[in-house]
C-alpha positions as CSV (number, residue, x, y, z in Angstrom):
1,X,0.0,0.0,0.0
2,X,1.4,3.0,-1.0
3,X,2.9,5.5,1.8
4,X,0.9,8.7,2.5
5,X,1.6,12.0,3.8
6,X,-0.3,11.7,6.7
7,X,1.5,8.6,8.1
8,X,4.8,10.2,7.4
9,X,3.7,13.5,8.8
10,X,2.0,12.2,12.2
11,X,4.1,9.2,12.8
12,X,7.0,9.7,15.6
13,X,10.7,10.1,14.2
14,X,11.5,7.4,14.9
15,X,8.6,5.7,13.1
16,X,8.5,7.9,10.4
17,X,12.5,7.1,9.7
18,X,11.1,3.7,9.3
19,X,8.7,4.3,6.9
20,X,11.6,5.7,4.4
21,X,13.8,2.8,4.7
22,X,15.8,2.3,1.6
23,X,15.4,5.8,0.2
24,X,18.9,6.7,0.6
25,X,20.9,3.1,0.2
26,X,21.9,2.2,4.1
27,X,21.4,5.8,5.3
28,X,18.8,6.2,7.9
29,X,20.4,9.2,9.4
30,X,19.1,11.3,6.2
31,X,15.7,10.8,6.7
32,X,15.6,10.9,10.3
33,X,17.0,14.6,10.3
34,X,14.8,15.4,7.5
35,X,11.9,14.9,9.7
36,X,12.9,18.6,11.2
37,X,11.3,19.9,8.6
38,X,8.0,18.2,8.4
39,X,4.9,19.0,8.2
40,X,5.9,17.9,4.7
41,X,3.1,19.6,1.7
42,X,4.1,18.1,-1.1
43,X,6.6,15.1,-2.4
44,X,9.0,17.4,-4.0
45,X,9.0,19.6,-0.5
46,X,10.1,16.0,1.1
47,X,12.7,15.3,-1.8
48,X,14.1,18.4,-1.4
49,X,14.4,18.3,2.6
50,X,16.3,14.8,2.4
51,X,18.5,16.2,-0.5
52,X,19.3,19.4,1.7
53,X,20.3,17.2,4.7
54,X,22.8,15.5,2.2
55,X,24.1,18.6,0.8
56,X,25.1,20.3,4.0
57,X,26.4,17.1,5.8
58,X,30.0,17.2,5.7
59,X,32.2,16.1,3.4
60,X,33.1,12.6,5.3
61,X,29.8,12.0,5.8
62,X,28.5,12.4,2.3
63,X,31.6,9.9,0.9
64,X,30.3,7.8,3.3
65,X,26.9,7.6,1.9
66,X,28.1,7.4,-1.6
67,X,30.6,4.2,-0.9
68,X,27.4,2.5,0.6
69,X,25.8,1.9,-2.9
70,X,27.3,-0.9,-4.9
71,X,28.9,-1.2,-7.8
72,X,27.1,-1.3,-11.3
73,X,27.0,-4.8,-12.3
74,X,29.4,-5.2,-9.5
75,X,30.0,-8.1,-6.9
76,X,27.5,-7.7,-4.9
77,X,25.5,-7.9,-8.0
78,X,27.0,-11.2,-8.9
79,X,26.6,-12.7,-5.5
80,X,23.0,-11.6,-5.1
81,X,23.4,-9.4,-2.3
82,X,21.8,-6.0,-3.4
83,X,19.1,-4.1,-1.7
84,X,15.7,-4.5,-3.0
85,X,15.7,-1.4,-4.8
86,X,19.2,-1.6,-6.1
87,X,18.5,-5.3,-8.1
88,X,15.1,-3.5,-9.1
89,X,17.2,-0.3,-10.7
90,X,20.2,-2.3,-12.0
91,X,17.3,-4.9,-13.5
92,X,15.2,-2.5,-15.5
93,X,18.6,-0.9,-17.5
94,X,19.6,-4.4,-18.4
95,X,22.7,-4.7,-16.0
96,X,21.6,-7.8,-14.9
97,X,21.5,-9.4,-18.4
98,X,25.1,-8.2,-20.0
99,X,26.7,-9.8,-22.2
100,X,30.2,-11.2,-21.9
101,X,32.0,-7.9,-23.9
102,X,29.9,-5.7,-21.6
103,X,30.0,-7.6,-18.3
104,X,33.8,-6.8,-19.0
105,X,33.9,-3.6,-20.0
106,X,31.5,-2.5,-16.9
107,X,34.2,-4.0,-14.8
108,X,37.5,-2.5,-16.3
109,X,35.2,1.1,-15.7
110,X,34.3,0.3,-11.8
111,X,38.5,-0.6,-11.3
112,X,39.2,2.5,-13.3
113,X,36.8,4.7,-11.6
114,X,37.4,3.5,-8.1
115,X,41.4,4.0,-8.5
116,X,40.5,7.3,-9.5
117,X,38.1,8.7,-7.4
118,X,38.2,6.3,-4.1
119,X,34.6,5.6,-4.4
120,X,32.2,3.4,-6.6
121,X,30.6,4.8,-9.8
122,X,26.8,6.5,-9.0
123,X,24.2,6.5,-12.0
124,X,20.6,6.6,-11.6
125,X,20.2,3.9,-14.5
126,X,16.7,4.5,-14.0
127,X,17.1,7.1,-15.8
128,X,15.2,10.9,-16.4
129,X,11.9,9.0,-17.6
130,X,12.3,6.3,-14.8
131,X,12.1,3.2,-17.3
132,X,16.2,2.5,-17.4
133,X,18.6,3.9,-19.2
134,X,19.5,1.9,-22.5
135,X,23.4,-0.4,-21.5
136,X,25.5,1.4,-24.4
137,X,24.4,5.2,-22.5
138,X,25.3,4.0,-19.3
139,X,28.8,2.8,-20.2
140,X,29.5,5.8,-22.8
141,X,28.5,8.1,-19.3
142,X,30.4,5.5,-17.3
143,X,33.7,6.6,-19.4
144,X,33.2,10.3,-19.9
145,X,32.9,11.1,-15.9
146,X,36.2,10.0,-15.7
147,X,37.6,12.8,-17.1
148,X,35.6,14.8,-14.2
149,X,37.8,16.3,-11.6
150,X,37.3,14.0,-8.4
151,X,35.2,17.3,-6.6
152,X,33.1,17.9,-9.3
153,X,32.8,14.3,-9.4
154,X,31.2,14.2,-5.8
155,X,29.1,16.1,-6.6
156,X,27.8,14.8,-9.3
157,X,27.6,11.2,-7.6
158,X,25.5,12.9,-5.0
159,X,23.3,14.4,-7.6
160,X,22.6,10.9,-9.1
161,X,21.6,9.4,-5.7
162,X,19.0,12.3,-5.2
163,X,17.7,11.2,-8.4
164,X,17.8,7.4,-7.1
165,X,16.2,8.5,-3.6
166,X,13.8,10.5,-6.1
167,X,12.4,7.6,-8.1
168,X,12.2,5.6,-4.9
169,X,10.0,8.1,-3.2
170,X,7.8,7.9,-6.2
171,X,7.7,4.0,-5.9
172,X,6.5,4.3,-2.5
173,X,4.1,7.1,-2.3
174,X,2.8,5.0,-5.5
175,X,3.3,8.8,-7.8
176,X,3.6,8.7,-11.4
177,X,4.7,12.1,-13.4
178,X,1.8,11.0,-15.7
179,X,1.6,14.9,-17.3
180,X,5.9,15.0,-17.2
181,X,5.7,12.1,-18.7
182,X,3.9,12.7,-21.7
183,X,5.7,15.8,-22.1
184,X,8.8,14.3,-22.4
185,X,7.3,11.5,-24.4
186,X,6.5,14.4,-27.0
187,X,9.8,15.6,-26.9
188,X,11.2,12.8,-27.2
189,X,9.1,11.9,-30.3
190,X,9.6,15.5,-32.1
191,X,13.2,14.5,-32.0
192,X,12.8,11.9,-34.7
193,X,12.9,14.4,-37.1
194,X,16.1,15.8,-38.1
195,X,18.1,17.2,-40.5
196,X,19.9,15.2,-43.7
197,X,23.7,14.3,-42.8
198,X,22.7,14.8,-39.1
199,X,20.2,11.7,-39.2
200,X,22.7,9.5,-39.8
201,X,25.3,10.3,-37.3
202,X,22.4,10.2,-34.7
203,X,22.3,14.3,-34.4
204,X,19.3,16.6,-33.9
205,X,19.8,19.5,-35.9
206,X,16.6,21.0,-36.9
207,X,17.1,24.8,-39.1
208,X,14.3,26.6,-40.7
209,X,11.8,25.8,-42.9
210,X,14.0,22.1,-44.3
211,X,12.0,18.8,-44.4
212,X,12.8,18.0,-40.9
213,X,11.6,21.4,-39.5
214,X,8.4,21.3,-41.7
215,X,7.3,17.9,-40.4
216,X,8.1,19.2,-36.7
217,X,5.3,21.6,-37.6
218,X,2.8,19.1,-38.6
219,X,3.6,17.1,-36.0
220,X,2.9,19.8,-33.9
221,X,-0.4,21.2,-35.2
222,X,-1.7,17.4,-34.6
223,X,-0.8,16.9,-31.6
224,X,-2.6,20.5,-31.0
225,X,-5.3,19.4,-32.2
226,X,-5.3,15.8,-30.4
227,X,-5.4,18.0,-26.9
228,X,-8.3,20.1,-28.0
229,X,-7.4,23.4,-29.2
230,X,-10.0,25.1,-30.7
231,X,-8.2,26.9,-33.8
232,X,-4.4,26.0,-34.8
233,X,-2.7,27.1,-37.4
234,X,0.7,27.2,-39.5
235,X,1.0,30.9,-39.9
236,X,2.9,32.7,-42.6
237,X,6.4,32.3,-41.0
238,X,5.9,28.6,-40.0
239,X,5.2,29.5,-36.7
240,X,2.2,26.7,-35.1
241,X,-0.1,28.2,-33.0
242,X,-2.6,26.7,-31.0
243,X,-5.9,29.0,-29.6
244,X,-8.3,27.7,-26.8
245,X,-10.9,30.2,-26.3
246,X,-12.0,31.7,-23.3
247,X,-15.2,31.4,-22.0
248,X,-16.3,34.9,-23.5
249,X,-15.7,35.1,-27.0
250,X,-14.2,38.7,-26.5
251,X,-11.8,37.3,-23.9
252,X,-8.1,38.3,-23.7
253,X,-5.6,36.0,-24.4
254,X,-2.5,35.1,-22.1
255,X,0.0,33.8,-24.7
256,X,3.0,31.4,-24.2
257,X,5.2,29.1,-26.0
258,X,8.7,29.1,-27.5
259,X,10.5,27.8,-30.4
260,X,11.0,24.1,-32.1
261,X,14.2,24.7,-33.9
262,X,17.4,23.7,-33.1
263,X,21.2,24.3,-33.0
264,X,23.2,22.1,-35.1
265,X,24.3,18.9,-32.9
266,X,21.9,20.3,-30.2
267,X,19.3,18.7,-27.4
268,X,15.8,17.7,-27.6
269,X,14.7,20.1,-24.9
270,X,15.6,23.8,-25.3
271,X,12.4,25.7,-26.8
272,X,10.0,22.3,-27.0
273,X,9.6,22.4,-23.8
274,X,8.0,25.4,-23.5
275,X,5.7,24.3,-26.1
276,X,4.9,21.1,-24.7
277,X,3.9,22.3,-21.1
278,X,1.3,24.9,-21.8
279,X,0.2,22.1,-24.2
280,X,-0.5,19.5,-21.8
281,X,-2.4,21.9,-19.4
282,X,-4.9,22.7,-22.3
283,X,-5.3,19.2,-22.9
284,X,-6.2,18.9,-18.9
285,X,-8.8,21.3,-19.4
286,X,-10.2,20.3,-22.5
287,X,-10.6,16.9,-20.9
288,X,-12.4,18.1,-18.0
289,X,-14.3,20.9,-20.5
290,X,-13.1,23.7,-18.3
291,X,-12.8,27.1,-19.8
292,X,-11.0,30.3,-18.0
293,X,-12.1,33.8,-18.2
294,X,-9.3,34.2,-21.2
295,X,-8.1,32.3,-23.5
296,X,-4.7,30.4,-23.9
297,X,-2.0,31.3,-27.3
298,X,0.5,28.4,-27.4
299,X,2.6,29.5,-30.1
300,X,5.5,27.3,-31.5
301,X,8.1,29.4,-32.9
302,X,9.6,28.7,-35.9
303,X,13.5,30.2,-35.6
304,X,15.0,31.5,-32.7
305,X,18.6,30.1,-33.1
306,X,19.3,31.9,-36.5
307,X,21.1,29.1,-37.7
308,X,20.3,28.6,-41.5
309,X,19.9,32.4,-41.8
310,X,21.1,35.7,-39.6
311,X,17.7,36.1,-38.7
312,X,17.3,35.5,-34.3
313,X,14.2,35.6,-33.1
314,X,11.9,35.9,-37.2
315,X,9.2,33.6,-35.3
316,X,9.0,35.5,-32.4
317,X,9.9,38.8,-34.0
318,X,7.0,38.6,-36.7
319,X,4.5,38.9,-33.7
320,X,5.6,42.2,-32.5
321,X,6.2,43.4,-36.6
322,X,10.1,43.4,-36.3
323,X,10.1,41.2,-39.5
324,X,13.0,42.7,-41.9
325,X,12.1,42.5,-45.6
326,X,15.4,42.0,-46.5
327,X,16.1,38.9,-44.7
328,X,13.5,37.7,-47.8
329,X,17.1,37.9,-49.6
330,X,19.7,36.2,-47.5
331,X,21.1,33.2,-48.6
332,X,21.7,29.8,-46.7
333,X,24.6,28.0,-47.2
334,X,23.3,26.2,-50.2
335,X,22.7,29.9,-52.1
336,X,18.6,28.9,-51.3
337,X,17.6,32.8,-49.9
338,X,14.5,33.1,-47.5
339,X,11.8,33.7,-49.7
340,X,13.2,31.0,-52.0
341,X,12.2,28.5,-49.0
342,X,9.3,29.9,-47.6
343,X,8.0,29.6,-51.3
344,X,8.9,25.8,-51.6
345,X,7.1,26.0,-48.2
346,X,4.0,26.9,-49.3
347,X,4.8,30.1,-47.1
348,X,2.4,33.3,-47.6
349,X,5.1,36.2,-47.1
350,X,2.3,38.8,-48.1
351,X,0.6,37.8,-44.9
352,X,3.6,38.4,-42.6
353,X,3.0,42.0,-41.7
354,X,-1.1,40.5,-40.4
355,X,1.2,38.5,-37.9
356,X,1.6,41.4,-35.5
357,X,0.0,41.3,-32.5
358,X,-2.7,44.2,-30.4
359,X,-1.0,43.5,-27.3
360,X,-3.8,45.1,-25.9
361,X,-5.6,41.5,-27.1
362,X,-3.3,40.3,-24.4
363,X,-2.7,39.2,-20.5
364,X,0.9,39.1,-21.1
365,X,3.7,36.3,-22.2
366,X,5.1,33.2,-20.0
367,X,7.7,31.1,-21.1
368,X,9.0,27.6,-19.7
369,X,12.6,27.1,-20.5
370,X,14.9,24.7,-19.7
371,X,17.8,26.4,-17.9
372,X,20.8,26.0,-20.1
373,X,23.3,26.3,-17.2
374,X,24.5,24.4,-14.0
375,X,23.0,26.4,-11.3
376,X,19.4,24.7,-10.5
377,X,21.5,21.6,-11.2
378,X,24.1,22.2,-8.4
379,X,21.6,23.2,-6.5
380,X,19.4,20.5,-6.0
381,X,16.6,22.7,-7.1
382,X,13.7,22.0,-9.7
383,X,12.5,25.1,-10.9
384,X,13.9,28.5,-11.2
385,X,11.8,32.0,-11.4
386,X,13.8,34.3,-13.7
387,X,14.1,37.9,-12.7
388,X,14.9,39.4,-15.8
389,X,16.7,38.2,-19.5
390,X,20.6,39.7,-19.9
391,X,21.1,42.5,-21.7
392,X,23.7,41.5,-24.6
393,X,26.4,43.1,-26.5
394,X,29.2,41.5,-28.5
395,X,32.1,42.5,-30.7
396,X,33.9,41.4,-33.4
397,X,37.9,42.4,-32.7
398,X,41.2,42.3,-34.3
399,X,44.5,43.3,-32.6
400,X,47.3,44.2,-34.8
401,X,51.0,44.3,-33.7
402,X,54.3,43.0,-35.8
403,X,54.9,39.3,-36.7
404,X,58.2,38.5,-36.0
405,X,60.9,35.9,-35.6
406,X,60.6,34.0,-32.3
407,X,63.7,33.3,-32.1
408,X,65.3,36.0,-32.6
409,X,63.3,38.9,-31.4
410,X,64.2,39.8,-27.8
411,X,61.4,39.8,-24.9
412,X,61.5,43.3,-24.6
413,X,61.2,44.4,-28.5
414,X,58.0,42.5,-29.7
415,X,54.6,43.5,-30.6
416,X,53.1,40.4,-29.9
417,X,48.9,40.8,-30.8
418,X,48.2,37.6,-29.3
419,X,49.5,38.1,-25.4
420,X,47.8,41.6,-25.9
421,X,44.5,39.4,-26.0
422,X,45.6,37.0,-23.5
423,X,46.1,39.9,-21.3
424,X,43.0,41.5,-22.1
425,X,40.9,37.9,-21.8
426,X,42.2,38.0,-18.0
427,X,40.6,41.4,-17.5
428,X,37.6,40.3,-19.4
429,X,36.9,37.3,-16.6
430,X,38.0,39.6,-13.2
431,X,35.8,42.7,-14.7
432,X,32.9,40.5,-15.0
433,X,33.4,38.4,-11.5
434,X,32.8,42.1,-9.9
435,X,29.3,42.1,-10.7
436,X,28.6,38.9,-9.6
437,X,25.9,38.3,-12.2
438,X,27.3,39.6,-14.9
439,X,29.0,37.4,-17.3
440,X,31.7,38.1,-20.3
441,X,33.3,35.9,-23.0
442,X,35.9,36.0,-25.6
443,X,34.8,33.0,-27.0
444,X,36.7,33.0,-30.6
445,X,40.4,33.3,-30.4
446,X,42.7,33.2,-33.5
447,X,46.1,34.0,-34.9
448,X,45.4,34.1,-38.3
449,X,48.5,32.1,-40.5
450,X,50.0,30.9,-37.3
451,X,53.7,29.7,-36.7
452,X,54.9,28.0,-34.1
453,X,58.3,30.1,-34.6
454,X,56.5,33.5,-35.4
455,X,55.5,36.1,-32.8
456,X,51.8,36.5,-33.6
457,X,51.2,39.9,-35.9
458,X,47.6,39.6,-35.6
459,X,45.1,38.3,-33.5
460,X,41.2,37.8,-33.9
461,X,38.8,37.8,-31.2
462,X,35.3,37.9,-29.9
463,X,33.8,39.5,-27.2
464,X,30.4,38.7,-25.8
465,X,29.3,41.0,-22.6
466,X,25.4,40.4,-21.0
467,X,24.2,41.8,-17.8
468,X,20.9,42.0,-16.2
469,X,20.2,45.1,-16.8
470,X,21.3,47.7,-19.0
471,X,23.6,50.1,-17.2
472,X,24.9,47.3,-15.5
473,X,26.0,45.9,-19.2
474,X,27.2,49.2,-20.3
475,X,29.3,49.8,-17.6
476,X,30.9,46.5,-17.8
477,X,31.2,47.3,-22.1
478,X,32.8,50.7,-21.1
479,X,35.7,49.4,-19.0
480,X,36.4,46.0,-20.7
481,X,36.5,48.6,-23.8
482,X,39.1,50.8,-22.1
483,X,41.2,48.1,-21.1
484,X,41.7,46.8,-24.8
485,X,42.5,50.2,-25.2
486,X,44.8,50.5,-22.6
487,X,46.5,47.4,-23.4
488,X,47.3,48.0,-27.6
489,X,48.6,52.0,-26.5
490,X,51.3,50.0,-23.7
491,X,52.1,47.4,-25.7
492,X,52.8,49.4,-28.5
493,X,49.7,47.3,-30.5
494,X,46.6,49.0,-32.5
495,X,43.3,46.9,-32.7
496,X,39.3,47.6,-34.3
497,X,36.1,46.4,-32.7
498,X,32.9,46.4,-34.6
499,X,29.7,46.1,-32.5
500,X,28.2,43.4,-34.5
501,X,24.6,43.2,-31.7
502,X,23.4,44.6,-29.6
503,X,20.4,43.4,-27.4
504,X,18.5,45.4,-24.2
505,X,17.6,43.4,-21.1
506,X,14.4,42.0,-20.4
507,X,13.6,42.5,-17.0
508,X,10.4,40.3,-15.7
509,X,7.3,42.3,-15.1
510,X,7.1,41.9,-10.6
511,X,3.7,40.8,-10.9
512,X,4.1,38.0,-13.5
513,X,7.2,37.1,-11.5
514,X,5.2,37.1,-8.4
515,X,2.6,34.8,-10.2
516,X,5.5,32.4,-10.9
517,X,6.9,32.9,-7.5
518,X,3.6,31.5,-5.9
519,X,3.1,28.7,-8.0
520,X,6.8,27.2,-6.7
521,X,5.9,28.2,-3.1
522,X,2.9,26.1,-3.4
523,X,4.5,23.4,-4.8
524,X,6.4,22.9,-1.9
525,X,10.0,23.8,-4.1
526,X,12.6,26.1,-2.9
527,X,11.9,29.4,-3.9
528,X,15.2,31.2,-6.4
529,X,15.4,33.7,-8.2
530,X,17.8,33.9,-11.3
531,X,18.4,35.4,-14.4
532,X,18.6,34.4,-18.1
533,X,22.2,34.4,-19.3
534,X,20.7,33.2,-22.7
535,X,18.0,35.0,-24.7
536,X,14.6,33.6,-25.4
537,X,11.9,34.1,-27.5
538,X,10.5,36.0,-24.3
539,X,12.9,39.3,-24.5
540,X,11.5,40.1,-28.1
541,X,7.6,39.6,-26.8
542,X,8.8,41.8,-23.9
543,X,8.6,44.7,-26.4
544,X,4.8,45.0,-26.6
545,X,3.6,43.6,-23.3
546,X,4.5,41.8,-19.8
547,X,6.5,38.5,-19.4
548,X,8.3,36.4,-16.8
549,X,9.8,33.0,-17.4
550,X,10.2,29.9,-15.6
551,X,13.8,27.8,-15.7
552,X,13.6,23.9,-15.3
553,X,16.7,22.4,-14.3
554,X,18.5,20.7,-16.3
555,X,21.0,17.5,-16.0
556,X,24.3,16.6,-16.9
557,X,25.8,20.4,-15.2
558,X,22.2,21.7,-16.8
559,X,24.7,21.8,-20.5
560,X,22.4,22.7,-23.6
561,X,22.8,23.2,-26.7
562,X,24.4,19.6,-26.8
563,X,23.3,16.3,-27.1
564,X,23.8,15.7,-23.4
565,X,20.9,18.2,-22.8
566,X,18.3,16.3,-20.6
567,X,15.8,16.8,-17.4
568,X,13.7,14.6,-15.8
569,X,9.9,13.9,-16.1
570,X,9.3,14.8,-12.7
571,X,11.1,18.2,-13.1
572,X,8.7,18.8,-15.7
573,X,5.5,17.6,-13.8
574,X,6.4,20.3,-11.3
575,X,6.8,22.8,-14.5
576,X,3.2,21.7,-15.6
577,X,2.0,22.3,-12.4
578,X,3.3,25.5,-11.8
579,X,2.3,26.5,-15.5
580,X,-1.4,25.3,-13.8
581,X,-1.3,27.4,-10.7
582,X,-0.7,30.5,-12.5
583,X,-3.5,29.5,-15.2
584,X,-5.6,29.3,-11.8
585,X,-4.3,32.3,-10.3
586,X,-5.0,34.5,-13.7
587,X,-8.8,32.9,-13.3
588,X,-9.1,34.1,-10.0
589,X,-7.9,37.1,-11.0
590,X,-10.0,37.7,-13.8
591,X,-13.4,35.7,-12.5
């Protein structure tokens, strides 16, 4: 019978320590001092409490715990003398049925690993979906974390058994993410569909308006359909959007989504997820043939990542009218310009300019967004309230000096471009540190015709600077600028820098951030506030009316933009019911 939060919230400590045996693998001590902060609300308010007590035990302590799980496909695999829930976990991946060439390979990993690091390999192999991880992923993760340095490592291992003790609290409160699940069922499925040359080296790579991005749309606009939107649409960008009416016909509408393209080489998750959520919370109500004193826009965007063409943002762009005719003439790397494709699309470019929206037809925008970074990951947080989206600028740079022989050009006589940038990338990373949030990068580095005997002549560079907030950015710009300046007139170098963007922050409207902020609290998740390093569709829609976002964390150090992007269903549960919560709140609101 499954375990409920009344028994575990009335029962003494030391009963209610018994009633989470096994959580945390020979480890009563964690949920007997997690009992401090009972009365427990929710399941992820207990996960959380149970992680916490892990995270701020000390270091001996937590080695501890992770040396008291077993090996995968270990000894005490072989000689039958796992836990319960260890056989169950190790079962479901497979790692009880290896073959031979795996058994072996497994093994050579745990004697690397454990020379290494001093303590046994930790993998949820249950995986982010809870069904077990497939044998070929474990072992190709098994092998990269051992490049990890051993702290980061720790960490990591300690992050894994949270995800363990996660999908064994699930077990025995009897809990399924049914709505995570089938949104990242959807994603997973979307991902079928990728680009040609990307397909068969098992890459996702979806650009605008090829075969693979068009038959992401339909795919889309059925399952739209299949959850019961009342109107959807491919629109005359590509964009898909979905419309379920408000009770009044003259209701507002609070619109939300993000985009379903994708870098080259990139993850299943960044954009789709935010198109996925709102989607599963208007199937809800359809199914219980609810409808709210405004309507819902779910609005897949069709480019954000400006990856076939220098276009960021058309999809989102085209509903405030910042659609640029003479993007219509760029050409892709095939000489195919925009209007070329959106022809062979079956496109209607004449309708563009109708695709700007009265914001005054509108509540405001929400987003869901998988994080991107490491910081809800480190954490051992689910969901993140963002407080505003960085202000950007980058440059394009060149430092010129005097190529000259290395070995026989004295220290004191060269005009070498290239430790001119070194110097000035050191500045670049303490100048930004000072701000705390702010955040610089010189992300392209290059000596153009290189020698390994020729003082460097010339040097080319990037700079990317983003800050939350405007002034906060253009301070940062205005002294990482003087520095290069600085720099070039010491060491006797000249350079150029061409602005090549420039984007304004985004700073959340307080009273959609507040709605977010309420939805987490009643979920029973730690409350954080953060802002977007990245940009999102969200920052162009902040142009014409209010939005706030919502960050879910994200595995594997919360990397994106990579095939090791990933989250777990039950991360994404707690996103579809928080994107529920504020739908309630707004009816409240509005009743």
């Amino acid at each position: 019978m499954a375990l409920t939060f009344e028994q575990l919230n009335t029962a003494d400590v030391t009963q209610a320590t018994e009633l989470l045996d096994g959580i945390y693998e020979h480890s009563p001590w964690i949920a007997e001092r997690a009992m401090a902060a009972r009365p427990f609300k929710s399941l992820a308010h207990l996960k959380y409490a149970m992680a916490h007590v892990v995270n701020t035990a000390d270091k001996q302590a937590q080695l501890d715990l992770i040396r008291a799980h077993p090996e995968l496909a270990g000894k005490a695999m072989v000689s039958k003398t796992l836990t319960a829930e260890s056989t169950n976990e190790q079962s479901k991946a497979g790692l009880t049925n290896c073959t031979p060439e795996e058994f072996a390979r497994i093994q050579q990993l745990n004697a690397d690993y454990n020379q290494r690091f001093g303590f046994p390999f930790i993998l949820a192999v249950r995986g982010p979906r809870g069904v077990g991880l497939p044998k070929q992923e474990i072992i190709d993760t098994f092998a990269r974390r051992l490049d990890n340095h051993p702290d980061f490592e720790r960490a990591e291992a300690l992050r894994n058994i949270h995800r363990i003790a996660e999908i064994r609290l699930n077990d025995k409160f009897g809990f399924e993410p049914t709505l995570g699940n089938d949104v990242w069922d959807w994603q997973e499925r979307l991902a079928q569909h990728t680009d040609p040359g990307y397909e068969e080296l098992g890459q996702l790579t979806v650009t605008y308006l090829t075969e693979a991005h068009r038959a992401c749309a339909q795919r889309i606009s059925h399952w739209m359909r299949d959850c019961g939107f009342d109107e959807v649409e491919i629109d005359a960008v590509g964009n898909v959007v979905g419309r379920y009416k408000g009770a009044q016909d003259d209701a507002r509408y609070l619109i939300t989504g993000s985009h379903y393209d994708t870098v080259r080489n990139g993850g299943k998750y960044d954009g789709r997820l935010g198109i996925f959520v709102p989607m599963a919370c208007v199937r809800e109500l359809h199914r219980s043939n609810k409808r709210l004193p405004f309507g819902i826009e779910v609005v897949a965007f069709a480019e954000e990542e400006g990856q076939r063409y220098k276009a960021t943002f058309l999809g989102s762009g085209a509903l405030i009218g910042d659609f640029k005719n003479e993007w219509l003439e760029q050409k892709d790397a095939d000489g195919i310009t925009m209007r070329e494709a959106m022809q062979h699309a079956g496109l209607c470019i004449d309708d563009i300019p109708k695709l700007q929206r009265n914001a005054a037809d509108y509540l405001g925008f929400i987003e869901v967004h998988i994080e991107q970074g490491p910081v809800l990951n480190e954490l051992d947080i689910p969901l993140g309230v963002v407080t505003s989206i960085n202000g950007s600028e980058r440059y394009v740079c060149e430092m010129i000096g005097m190529a000259s022989h290395a070995g026989t050009t004295p220290m004191d006589r060269r005009r070498d471009a290239a430790v001119g940038v070194a110097e000035l990338a050191l500045y670049v990373e303490q100048r930004a540190a000072q701000d705390g949030d702010s955040v610089a990068t010189i992300g392209q580095l290059n000596v153009p015709n290189g020698s390994i005997n020729v003082v460097p002549g010339r040097c080319l560079f990037s700079l990317d600077m983003r800050a939350p907030t405007n002034a906060q950015r253009d301070a940062m710009v205005k002294d990482i600028l003087a520095k290069l300046d600085e720099i070039a007139k010491r060491r006797g170098l000249h350079y150029k820098a061409e602005r090549s963007m420039s984007a304004d922050a985004a700073p959340s409207a307080p009273e959609w951030q507040k709605r977010w902020e309420r939805a987490v609290d009643a979920l029973g998740v730690p409350l954080f506030r953060m802002p977007s390093g990245a940009g999102h569709d969200a920052m162009k829609i902040h142009e014409i009316m209010p939005q706030a976002m919502l960050f879910v964390r994200g595995l594997n150090s919360g990397i994106s933009h990579n095939p090791l992007e990933s989250s777990t269903s039950d991360d994404m549960q707690l996103s579809v019911d928080a994107f529920s919560h504020v739908l309630d709140q707004l009816a409240a609101e509005h009743a």
